[in-house]
Kinemage of the C-alpha trace (Angstrom):
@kinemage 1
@onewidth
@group {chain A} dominant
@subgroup {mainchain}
@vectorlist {calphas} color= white
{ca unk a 1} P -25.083 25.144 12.220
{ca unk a 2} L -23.195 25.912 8.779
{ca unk a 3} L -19.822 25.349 10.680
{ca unk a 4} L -20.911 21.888 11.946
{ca unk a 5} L -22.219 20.868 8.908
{ca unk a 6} L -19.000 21.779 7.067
{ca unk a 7} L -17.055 19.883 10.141
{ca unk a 8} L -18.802 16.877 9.267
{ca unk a 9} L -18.473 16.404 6.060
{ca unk a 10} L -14.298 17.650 6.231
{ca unk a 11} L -11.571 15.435 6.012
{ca unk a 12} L -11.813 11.504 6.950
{ca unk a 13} L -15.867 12.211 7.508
{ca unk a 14} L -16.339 13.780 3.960
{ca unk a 15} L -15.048 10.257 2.150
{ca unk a 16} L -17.154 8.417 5.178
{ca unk a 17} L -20.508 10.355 4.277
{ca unk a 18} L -20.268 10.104 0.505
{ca unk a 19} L -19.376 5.913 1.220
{ca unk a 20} L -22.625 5.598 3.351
{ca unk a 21} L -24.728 7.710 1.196
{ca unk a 22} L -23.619 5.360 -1.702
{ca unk a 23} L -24.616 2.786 0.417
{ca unk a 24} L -28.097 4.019 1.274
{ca unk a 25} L -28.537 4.063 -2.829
{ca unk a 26} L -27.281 0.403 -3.061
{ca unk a 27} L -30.074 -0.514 -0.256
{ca unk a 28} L -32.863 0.724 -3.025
{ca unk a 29} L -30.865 -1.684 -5.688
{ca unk a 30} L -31.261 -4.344 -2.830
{ca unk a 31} L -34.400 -4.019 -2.318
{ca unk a 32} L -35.402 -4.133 -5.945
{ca unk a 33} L -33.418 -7.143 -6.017
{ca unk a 34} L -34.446 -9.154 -3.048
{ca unk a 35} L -38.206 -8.435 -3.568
{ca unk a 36} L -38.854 -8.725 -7.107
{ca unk a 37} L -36.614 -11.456 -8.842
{ca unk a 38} L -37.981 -14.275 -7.456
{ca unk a 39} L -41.099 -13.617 -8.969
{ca unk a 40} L -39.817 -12.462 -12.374
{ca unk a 41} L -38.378 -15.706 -12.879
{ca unk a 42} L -41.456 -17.669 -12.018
{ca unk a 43} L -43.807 -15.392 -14.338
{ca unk a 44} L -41.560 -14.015 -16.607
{ca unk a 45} L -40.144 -17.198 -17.711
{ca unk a 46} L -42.143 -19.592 -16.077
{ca unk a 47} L -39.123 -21.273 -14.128
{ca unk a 48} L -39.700 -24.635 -12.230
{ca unk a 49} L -37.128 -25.521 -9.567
{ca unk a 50} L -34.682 -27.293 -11.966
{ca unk a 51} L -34.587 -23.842 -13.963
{ca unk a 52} L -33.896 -22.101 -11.006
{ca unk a 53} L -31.421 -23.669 -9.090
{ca unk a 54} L -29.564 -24.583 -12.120
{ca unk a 55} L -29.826 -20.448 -13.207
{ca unk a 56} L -27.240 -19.976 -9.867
{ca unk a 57} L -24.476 -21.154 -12.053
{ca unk a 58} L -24.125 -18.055 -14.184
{ca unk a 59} L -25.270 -16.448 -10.796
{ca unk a 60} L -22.533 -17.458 -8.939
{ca unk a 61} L -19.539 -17.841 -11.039
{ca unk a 62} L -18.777 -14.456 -10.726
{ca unk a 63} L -17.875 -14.967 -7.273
{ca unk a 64} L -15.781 -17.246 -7.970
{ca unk a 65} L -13.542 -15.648 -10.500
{ca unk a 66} L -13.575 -12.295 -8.594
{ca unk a 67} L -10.513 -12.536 -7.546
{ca unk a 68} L -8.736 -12.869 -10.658
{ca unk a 69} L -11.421 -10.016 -11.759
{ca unk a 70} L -10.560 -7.580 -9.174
{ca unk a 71} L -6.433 -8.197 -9.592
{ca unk a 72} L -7.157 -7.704 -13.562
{ca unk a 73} L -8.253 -4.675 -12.511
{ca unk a 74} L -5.600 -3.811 -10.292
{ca unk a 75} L -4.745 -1.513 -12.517
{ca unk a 76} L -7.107 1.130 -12.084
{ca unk a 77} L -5.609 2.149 -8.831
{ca unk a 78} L -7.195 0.861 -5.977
{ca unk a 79} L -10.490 -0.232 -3.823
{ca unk a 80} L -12.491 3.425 -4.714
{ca unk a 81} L -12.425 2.811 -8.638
{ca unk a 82} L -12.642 -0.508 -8.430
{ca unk a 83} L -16.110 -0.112 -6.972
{ca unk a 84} L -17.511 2.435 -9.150
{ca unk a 85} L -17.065 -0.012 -12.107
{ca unk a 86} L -18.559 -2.634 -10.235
{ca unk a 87} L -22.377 -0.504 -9.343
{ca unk a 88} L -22.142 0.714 -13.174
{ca unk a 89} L -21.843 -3.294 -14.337
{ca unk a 90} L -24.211 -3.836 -11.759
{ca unk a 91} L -26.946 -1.253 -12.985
{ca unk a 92} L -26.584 -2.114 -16.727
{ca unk a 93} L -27.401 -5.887 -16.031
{ca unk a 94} L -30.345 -4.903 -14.020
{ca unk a 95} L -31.804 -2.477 -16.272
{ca unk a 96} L -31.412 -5.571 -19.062
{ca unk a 97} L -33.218 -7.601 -17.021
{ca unk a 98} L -36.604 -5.611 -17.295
{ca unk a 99} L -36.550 -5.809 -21.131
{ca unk a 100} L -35.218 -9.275 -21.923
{ca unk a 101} L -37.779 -11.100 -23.811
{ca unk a 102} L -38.609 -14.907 -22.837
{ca unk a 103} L -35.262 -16.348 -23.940
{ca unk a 104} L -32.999 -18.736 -20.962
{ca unk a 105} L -30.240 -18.063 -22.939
{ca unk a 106} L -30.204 -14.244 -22.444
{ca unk a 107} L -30.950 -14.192 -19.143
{ca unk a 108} L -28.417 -16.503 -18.347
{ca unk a 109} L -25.920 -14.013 -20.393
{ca unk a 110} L -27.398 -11.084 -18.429
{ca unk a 111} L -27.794 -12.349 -14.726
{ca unk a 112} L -23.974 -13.227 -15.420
{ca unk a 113} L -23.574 -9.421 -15.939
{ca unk a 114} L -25.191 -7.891 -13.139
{ca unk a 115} L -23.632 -10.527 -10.858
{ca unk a 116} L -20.427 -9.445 -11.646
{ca unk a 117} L -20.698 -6.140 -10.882
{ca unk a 118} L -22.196 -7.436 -7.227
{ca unk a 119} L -19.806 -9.562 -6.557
{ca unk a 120} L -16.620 -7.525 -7.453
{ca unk a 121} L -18.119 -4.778 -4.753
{ca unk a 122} L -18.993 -7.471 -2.142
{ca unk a 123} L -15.131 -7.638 -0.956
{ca unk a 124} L -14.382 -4.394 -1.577
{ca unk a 125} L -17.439 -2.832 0.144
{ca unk a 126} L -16.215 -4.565 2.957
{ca unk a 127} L -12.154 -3.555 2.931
{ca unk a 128} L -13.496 -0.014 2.404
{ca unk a 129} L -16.247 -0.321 5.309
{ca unk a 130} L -13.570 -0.964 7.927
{ca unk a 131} L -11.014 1.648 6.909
{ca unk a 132} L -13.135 4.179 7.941
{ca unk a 133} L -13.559 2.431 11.759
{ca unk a 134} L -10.864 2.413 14.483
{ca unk a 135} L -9.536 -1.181 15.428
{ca unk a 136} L -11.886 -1.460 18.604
{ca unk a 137} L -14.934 -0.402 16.386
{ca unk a 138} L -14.565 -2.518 13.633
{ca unk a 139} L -17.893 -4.307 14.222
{ca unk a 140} L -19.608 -1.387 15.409
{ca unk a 141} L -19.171 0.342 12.204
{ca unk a 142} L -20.228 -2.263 9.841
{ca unk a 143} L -23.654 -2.208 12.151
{ca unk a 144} L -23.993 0.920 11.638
{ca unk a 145} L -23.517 1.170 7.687
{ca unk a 146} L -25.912 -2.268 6.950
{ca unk a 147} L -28.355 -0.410 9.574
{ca unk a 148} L -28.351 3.310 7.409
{ca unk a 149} L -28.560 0.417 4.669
{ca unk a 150} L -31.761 -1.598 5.842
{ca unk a 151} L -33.085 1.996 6.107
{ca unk a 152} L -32.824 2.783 2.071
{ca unk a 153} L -34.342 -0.898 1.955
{ca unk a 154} L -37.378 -0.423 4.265
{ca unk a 155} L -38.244 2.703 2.549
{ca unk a 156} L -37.807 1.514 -0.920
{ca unk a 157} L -39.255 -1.820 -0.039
{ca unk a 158} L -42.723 -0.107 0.937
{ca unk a 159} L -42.538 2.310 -2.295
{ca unk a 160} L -42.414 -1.290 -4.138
{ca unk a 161} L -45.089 -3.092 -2.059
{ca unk a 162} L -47.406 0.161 -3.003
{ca unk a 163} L -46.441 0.227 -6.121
{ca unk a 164} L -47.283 -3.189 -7.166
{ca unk a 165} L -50.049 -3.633 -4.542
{ca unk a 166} L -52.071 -0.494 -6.064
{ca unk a 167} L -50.452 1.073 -9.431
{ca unk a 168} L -49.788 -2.546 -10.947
{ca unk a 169} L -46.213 -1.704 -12.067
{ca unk a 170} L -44.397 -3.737 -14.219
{ca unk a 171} L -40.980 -5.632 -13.775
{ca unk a 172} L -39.285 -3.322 -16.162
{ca unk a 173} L -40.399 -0.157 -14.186
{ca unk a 174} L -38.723 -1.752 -10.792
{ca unk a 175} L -35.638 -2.965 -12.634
{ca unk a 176} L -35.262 0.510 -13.911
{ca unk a 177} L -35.249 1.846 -10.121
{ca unk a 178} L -32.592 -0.515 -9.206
{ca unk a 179} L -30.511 0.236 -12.410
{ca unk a 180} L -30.706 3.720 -11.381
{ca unk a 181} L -29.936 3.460 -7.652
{ca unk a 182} L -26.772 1.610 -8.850
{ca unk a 183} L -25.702 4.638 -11.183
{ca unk a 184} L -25.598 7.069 -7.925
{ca unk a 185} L -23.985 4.760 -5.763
{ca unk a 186} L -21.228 4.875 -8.573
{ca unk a 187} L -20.954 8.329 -9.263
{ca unk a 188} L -21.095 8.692 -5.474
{ca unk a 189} L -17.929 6.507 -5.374
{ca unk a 190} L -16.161 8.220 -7.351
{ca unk a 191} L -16.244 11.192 -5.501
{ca unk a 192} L -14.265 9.348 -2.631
{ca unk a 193} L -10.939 10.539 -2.516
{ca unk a 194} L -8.452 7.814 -3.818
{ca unk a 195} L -5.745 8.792 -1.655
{ca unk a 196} L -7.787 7.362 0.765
{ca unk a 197} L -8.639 4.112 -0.430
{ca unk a 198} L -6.393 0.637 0.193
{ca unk a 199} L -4.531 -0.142 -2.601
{ca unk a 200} L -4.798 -3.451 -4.432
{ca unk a 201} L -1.207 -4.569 -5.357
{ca unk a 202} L -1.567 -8.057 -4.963
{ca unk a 203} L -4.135 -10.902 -6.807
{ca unk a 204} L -4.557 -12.743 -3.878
{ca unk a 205} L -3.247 -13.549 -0.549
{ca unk a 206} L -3.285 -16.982 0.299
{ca unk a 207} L -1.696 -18.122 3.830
{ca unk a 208} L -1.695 -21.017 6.058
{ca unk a 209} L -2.928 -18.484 9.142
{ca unk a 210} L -6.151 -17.869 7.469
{ca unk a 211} L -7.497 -21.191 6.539
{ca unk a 212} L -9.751 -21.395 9.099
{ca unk a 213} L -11.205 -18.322 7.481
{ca unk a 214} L -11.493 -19.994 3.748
{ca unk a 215} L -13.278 -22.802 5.358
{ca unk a 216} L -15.932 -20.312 7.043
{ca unk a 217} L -16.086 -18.902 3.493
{ca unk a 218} L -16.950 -22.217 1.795
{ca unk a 219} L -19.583 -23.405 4.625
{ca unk a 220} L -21.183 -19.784 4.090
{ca unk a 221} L -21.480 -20.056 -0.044
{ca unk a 222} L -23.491 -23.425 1.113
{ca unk a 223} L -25.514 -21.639 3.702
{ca unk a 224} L -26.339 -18.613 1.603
{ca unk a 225} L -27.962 -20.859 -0.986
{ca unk a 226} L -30.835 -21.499 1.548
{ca unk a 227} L -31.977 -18.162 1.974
{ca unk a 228} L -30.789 -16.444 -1.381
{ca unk a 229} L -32.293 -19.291 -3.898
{ca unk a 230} L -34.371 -22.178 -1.796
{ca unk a 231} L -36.072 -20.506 0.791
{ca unk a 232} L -37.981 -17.562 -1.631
{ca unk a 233} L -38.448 -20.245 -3.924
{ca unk a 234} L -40.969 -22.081 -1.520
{ca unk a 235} L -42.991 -19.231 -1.226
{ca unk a 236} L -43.225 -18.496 -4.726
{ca unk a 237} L -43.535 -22.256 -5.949
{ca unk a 238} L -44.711 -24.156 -3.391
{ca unk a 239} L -47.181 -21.697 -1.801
{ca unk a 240} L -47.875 -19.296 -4.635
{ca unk a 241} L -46.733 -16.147 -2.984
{ca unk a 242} L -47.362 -12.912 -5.167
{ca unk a 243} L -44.371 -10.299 -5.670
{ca unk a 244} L -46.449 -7.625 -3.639
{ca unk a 245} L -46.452 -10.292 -0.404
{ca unk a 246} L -42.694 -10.770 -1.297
{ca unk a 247} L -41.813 -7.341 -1.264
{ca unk a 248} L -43.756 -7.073 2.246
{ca unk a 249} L -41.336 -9.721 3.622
{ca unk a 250} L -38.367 -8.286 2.378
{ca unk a 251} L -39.735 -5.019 3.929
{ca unk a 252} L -40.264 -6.525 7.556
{ca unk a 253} L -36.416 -7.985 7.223
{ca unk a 254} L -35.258 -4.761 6.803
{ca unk a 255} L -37.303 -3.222 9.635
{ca unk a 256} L -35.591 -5.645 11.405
{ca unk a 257} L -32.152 -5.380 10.190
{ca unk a 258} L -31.911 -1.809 11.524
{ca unk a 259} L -32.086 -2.802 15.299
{ca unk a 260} L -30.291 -6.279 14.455
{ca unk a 261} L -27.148 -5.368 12.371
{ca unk a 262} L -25.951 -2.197 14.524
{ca unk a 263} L -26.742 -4.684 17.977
{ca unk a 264} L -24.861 -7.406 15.773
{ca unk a 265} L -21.888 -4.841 15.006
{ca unk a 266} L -21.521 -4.534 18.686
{ca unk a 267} L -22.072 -7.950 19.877
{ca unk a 268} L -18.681 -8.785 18.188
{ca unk a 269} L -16.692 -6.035 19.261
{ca unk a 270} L -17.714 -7.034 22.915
{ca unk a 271} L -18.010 -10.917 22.517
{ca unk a 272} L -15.910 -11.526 19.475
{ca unk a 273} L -16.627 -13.518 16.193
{ca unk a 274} L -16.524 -16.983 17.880
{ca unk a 275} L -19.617 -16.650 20.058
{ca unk a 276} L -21.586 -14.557 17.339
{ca unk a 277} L -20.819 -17.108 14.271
{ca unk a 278} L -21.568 -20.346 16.402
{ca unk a 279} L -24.856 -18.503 17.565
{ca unk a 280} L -25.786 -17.929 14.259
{ca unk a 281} L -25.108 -21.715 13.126
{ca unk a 282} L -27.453 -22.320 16.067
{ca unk a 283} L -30.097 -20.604 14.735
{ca unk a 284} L -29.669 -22.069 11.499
{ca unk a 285} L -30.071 -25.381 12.520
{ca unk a 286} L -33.384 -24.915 13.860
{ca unk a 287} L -34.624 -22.566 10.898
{ca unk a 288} L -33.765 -25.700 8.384
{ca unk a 289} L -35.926 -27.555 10.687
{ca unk a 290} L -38.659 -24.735 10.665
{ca unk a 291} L -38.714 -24.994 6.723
{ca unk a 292} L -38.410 -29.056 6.278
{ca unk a 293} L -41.247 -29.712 8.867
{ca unk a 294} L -44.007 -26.738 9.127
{ca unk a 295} L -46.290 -28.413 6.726
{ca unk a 296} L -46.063 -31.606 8.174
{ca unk a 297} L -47.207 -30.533 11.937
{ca unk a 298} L -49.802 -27.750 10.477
{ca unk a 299} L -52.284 -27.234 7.697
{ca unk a 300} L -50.761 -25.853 4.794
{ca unk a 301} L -52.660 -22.373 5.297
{ca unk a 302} L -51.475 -22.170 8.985
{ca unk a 303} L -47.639 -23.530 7.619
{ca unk a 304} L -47.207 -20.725 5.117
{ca unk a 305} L -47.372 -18.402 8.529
{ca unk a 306} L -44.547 -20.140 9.905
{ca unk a 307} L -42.651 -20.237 6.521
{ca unk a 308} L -42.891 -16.295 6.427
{ca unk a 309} L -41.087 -16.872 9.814
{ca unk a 310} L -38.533 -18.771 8.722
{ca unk a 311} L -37.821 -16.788 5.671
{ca unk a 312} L -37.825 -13.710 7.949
{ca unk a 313} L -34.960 -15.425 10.210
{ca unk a 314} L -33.278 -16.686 7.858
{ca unk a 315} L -32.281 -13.382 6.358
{ca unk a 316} L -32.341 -11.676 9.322
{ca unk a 317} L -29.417 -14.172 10.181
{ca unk a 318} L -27.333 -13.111 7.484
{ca unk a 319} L -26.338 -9.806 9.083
{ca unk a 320} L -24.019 -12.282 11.016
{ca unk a 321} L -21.710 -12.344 8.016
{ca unk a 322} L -19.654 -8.763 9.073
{ca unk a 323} L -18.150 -11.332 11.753
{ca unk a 324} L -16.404 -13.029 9.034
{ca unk a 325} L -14.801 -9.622 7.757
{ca unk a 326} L -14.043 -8.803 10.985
{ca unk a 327} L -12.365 -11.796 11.821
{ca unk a 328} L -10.311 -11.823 8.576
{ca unk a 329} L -8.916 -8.145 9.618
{ca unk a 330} L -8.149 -9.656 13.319
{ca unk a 331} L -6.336 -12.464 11.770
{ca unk a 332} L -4.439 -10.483 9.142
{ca unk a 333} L -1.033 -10.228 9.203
{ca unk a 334} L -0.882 -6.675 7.614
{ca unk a 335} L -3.335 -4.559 6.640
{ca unk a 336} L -3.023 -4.561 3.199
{ca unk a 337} L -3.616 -8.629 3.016
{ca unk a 338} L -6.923 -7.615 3.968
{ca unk a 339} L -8.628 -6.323 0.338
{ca unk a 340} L -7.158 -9.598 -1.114
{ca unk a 341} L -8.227 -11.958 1.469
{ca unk a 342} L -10.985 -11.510 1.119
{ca unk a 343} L -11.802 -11.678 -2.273
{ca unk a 344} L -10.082 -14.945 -1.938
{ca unk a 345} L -13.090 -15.500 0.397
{ca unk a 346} L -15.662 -14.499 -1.817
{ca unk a 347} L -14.484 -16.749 -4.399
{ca unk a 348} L -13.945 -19.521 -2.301
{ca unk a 349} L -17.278 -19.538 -0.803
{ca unk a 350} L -18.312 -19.651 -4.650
{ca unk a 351} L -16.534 -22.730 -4.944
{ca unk a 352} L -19.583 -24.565 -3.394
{ca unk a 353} L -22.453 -22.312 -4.775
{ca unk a 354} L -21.591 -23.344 -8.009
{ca unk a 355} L -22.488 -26.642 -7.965
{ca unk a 356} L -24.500 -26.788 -4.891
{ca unk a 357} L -27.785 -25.535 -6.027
{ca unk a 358} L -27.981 -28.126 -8.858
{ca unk a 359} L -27.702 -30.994 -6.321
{ca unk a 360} L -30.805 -28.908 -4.125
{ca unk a 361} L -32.615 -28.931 -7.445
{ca unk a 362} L -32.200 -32.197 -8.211
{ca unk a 363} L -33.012 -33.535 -4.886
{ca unk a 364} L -36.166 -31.216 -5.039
{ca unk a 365} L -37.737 -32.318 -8.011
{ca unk a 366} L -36.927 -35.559 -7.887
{ca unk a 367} L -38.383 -35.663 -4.214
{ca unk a 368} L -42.004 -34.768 -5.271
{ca unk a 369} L -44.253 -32.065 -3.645
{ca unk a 370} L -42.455 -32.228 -0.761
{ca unk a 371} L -39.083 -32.713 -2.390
{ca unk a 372} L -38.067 -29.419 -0.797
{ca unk a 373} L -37.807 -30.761 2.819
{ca unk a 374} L -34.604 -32.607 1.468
{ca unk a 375} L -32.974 -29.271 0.709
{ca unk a 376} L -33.714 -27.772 4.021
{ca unk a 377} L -32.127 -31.227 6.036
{ca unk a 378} L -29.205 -30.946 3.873
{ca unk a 379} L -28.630 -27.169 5.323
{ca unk a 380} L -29.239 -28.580 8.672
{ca unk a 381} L -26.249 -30.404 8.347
{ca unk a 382} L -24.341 -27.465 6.917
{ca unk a 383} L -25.544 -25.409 9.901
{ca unk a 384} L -23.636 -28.422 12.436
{ca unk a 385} L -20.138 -27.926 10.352
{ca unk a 386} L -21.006 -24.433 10.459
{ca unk a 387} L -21.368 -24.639 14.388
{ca unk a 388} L -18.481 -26.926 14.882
{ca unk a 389} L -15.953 -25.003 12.855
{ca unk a 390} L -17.084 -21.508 14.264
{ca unk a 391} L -16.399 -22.796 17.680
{ca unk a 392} L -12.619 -22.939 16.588
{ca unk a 393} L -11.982 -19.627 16.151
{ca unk a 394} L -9.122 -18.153 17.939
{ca unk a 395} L -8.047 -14.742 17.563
{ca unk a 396} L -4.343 -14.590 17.500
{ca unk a 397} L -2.094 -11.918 19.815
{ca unk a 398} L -0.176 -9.182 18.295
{ca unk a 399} L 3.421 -11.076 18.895
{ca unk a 400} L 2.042 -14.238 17.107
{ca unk a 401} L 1.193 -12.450 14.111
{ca unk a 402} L 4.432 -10.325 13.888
{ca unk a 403} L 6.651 -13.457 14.069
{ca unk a 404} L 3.926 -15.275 11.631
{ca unk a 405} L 4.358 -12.430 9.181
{ca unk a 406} L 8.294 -11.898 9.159
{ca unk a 407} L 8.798 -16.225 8.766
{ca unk a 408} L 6.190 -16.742 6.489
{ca unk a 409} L 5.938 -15.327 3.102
{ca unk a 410} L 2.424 -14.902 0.984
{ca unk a 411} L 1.674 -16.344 -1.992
């Protein structure tokens, strides 16, 4: 048994273990995260929609200047470092955000922080993720890491749920949690050998082969402002939801995500991205509807049932985004324009996110009680381009991109 244990954890599958292992860690974070902030905002600072959707400006710049961030940084050597900065930013804006007093200022200042540090590791969680799997398995082992990932989440989610169900703790107690979770993923990191990492050499990579993939990027930053800032907030605002029912949600998605992701993660290896991303538009569509309409075609204590439904799909659907990475390292014309892709990507899809939820909050408030629906048509329509656009994929051969890289330089 001590011989297998010590060929595990050898070689290629030492770095693999200590990467999923930080990623277990950053599930807790998640979960923290997902279940809790929501409600902070709403009784912390006593948010209305406006607040809110105009708070994803600070939220979201980040990802749109990571990748001039992550070429400053360069310099530190590669993907591995990189990263361990990014949980430590990460884990001091989160602790901050359990002890800021009631000031929009500072929390502006500090969810600016703590977004950084996520969104410098969003890209490079994903570079690193697929360096550890075999071309054929690409999708397969991106299942399989969200899936040991949802785990972390389930099991933290319920220690929350209890925790504010039955001991009453406060915000600053589950901030802390998260703040710590992030340290371990970090020092975790940095155990990874570097030798093994991708190197970052370039800012960017920008090429005419991969706009297909920037668009995809920009119709996702829209998307991902339906279920990351609009869809909680009509539990918590419209239907009063309590942080203890939130964190039950978030528990069920990730109860879910561990049978969806790793079935996901092979759906695209055998199917490829095209049928998986148009599915997921599919879905979309409908689960815009499902939000807009409910409390029109039910009374409102039968609707919030089939808003818990919708909320639940909705992120459930977002496991669907490893098709994007997985396309980008199909399309790329050398490995090492993956890393820098796509943090292109991630600031790209920022482009949209930054001004995006200020038009949803607009149309909300100025829309009445039921100024919400407009938000939820509005991603039905994103969810069509999403469709239409997905259904162009086309994954090129090997010859086309050998000839595409030797005539066509990168910028």
């Amino acid at each position: 048994m001590t011989k297998k244990i010590k060929g595990v954890v050898q070689g290629l599958e030492r770095d693999f273990l200590l990467f999923l292992i930080s990623g277990v860690f950053l599930g807790v974070a998640q979960s923290v995260d997902g279940s809790t902030l929501n409600n902070y905002l709403k009784e912390h600072f006593g948010m209305l929609i406006i607040h809110r959707s105009a708070l994803e400006m600070p939220r979201e710049l980040p990802g749109l200047l990571v990748v001039l961030v992550i070429g400053a940084l360069s310099v530190l050597g590669g993907d591995v470092r990189i990263s361990v900065l990014a949980n430590l930013l990460a884990a001091v804006g989160m602790f901050a955000l359990g002890i800021l007093p009631s000031s929009y200022a500072l929390v502006i200042l500090v969810i600016f922080v703590y977004s950084m540090g996520l969104h410098i590791f969003m890209p490079l969680g994903g570079s690193m993720s697929m360096s550890f799997a075999k071309p054929e398995e690409t999708g397969k082992i991106l299942g399989r890491l969200s899936a040991y990932s949802n785990v972390a989440i389930v099991v933290s989610s319920a220690v929350l749920w209890t925790l504010f169900r039955f001991l009453h703790i406060s915000f600053t107690t589950a901030f802390s949690i998260g703040a710590v979770a992030f340290v371990i993923s970090a020092v975790l990191l940095g155990f990874i050998r570097p030798s093994h990492a991708v190197r970052v050499n370039k800012r960017y990579i920008y090429r005419k082969e991969y706009r297909l993939y920037y668009w995809l990027c920009m119709l996702y930053g829209a998307r991902k402002q339906i279920f990351l800032t609009f869809g909680p907030w009509v539990l918590v605002e419209v239907f009063h939801q309590p942080v203890a029912t939130m964190t039950l949600l978030f528990f069920i998605v990730a109860v879910i995500g561990i049978f969806v992701k790793p079935w996901v993660g092979r759906l695209i290896d055998r199917v490829g991205e095209r049928f998986v991303l148009s599915g997921e538009a599919f879905l979309f569509f409908f689960t815009c509807l499902g939000y807009a309409f409910s409390e029109n075609l039910f009374s409102r204590s039968v609707a919030v049932y089939f808003i818990y439904v919708w909320y639940v799909t909705d992120f459930t659907l977002d496991s669907v985004g490893m098709a994007r990475i997985t396309y980008m390292k199909k399309i790329a014309l050398k490995p090492e324009e993956v890393s820098p892709s796509l943090s292109l990507g991630t600031s790209l899809d920022h482009v949209v996110t930054i001004f995006l939820p200020i038009l949803g909050g607009l149309a909300w408030s100025r829309g009445g009680p039921s100024g919400y629906k407009y938000v939820f048509l509005g991603g039905a329509v994103i969810a069509l381009l999403n469709f239409i656009s997905s259904r162009m994929i086309r994954i090129p051969t090997v010859e086309t991109q050998e000839y595409s890289a030797a005539v066509e330089p990168s910028r």
